[in-house]
C-alpha positions as CSV (number, residue, x, y, z in Angstrom):
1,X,-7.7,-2.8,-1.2
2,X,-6.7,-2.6,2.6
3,X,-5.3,-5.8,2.9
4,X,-1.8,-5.6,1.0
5,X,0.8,-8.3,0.6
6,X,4.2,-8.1,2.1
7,X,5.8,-9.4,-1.4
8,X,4.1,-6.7,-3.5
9,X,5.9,-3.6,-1.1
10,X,9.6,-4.9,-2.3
11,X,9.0,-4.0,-5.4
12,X,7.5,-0.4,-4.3
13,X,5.0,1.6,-2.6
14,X,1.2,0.3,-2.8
15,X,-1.6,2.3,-3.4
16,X,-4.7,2.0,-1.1
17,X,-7.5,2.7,-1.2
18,X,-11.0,1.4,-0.2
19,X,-14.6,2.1,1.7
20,X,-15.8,0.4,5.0
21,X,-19.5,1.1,4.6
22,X,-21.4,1.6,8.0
23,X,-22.5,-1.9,9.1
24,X,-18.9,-3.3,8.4
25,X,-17.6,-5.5,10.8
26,X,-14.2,-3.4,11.3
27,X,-16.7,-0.5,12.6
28,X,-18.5,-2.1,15.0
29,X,-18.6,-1.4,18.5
30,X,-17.8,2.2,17.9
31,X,-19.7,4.9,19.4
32,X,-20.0,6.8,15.9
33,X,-23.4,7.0,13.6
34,X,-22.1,7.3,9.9
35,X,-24.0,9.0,7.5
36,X,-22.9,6.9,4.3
37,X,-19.4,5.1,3.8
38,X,-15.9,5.6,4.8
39,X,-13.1,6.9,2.6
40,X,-9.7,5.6,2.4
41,X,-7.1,6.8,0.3
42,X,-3.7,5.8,1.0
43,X,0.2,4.9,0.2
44,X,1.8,1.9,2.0
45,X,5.8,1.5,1.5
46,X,8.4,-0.3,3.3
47,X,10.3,1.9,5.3
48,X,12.9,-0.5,6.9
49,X,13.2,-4.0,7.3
50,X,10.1,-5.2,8.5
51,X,9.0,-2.1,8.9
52,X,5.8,-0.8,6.7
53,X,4.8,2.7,6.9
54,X,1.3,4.0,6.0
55,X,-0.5,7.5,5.1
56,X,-3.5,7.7,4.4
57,X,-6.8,10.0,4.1
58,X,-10.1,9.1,6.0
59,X,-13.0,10.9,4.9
60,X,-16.5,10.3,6.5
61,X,-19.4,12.1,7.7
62,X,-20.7,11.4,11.3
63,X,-23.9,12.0,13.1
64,X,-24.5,13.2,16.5
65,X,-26.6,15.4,18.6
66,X,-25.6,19.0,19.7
67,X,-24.7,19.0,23.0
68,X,-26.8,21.9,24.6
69,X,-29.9,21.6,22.3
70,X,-29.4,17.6,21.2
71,X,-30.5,19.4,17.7
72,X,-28.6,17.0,14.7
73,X,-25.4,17.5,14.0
74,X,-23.6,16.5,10.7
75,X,-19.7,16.5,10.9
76,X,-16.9,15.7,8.2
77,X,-14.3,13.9,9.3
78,X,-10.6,14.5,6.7
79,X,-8.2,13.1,8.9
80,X,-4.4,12.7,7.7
81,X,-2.9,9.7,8.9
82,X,0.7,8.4,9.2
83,X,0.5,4.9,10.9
84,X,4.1,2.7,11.4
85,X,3.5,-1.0,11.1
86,X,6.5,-3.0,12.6
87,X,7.6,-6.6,13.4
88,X,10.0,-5.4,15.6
89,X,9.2,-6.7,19.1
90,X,10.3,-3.5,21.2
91,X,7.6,-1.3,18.9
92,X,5.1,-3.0,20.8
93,X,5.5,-0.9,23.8
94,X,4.5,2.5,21.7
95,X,0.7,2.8,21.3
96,X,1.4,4.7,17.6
97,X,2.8,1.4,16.3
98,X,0.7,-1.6,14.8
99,X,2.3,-4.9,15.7
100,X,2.9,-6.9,12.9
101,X,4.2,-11.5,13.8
102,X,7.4,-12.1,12.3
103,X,5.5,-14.5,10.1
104,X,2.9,-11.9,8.5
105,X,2.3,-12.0,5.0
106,X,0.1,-9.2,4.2
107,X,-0.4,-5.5,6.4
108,X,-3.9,-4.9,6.7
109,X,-4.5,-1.1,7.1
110,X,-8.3,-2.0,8.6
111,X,-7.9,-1.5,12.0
112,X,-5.6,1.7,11.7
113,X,-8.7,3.1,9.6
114,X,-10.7,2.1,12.6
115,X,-9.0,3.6,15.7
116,X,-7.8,6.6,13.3
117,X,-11.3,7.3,12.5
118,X,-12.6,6.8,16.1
119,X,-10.0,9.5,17.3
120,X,-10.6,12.1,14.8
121,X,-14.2,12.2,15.1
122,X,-15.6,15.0,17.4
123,X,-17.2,13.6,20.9
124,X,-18.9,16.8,22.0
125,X,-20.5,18.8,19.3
126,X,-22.2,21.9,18.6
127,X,-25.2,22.7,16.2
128,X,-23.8,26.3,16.2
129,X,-21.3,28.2,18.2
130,X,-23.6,30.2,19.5
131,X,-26.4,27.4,20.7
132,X,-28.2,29.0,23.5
133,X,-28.9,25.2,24.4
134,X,-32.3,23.9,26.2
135,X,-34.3,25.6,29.6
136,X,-33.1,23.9,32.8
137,X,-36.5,24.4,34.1
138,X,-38.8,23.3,31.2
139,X,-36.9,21.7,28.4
140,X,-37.4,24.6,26.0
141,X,-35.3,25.1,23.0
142,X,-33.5,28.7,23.8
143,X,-32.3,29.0,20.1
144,X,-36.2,29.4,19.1
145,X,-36.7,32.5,21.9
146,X,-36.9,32.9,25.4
147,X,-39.4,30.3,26.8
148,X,-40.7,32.2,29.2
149,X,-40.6,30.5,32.7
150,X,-38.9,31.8,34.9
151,X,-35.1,30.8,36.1
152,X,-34.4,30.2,32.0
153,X,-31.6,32.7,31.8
154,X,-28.5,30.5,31.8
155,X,-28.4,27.6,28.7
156,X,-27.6,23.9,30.0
């Protein structure tokens, strides 16, 4: 459950928790291939009025390409997240705070998850620290040996 009503948080913090599997609607448009669902696990509490605050864990596992040899690339996303959600007008101004209208009923945690998991996931990856990457000259994949034209000392 991401979506939670305002009512429920007077009487205490809610539990949250959920999974946004890879052709939801609150993923798309990101640049991210997923390898199997998303992972919430979180707490949501009021924190002042009209103030709700939310922490969470986002586990996933995103695909990419290694960015010298464009070999597959698995990475786990665990990202810790403390998000603020606020109806108060001047928290609109700071980027870390999710507007909430003075006449919300609910705080839906959905598009925190989103931009969360977009930030945490790696942009430029490696299949190995040591990748020796691809031949300028022929395209050769430097991690399998020297290719053997000439000028293929230096990794892309």
């Amino acid at each position: 459950m991401l979506r939670i009503d305002i009512r429920d948080l007077q009487r205490g913090p809610v539990d949250t928790m959920g999974v946004l599997e890879p052709g939801a609607k609150a993923l798309e448009g990101l640049a991210l291939e997923l390898e199997g669902p998303v992972a919430i696990d979180g707490r949501l509490q009021s924190s002042s009025e009209g103030e709700y605050l939310w922490r969470g864990q986002i586990s996933a596992t995103v695909l990419g390409e290694c960015r010298r040899c464009l070999a597959p690339v698995r990475h786990e996303v665990d990202a810790d997240v403390d998000v603020l959600f606020s109806r108060d007008a001047d928290a609109t101004d700071d980027p870390s705070v999710y507007p909430l209208s003075d006449s919300a009923t609910h705080v839906d945690v959905t598009d925190a998850v989103r931009e969360e998991l977009a930030l945490a996931a790696p942009t430029l990856v490696l299949c190995r620290e040591d990748c020796a990457g691809l031949c300028p000259k022929c395209g050769a994949d430097l991690n399998a040996g020297p290719c053997g034209c000439a000028g293929s000392a230096e990794p892309v």
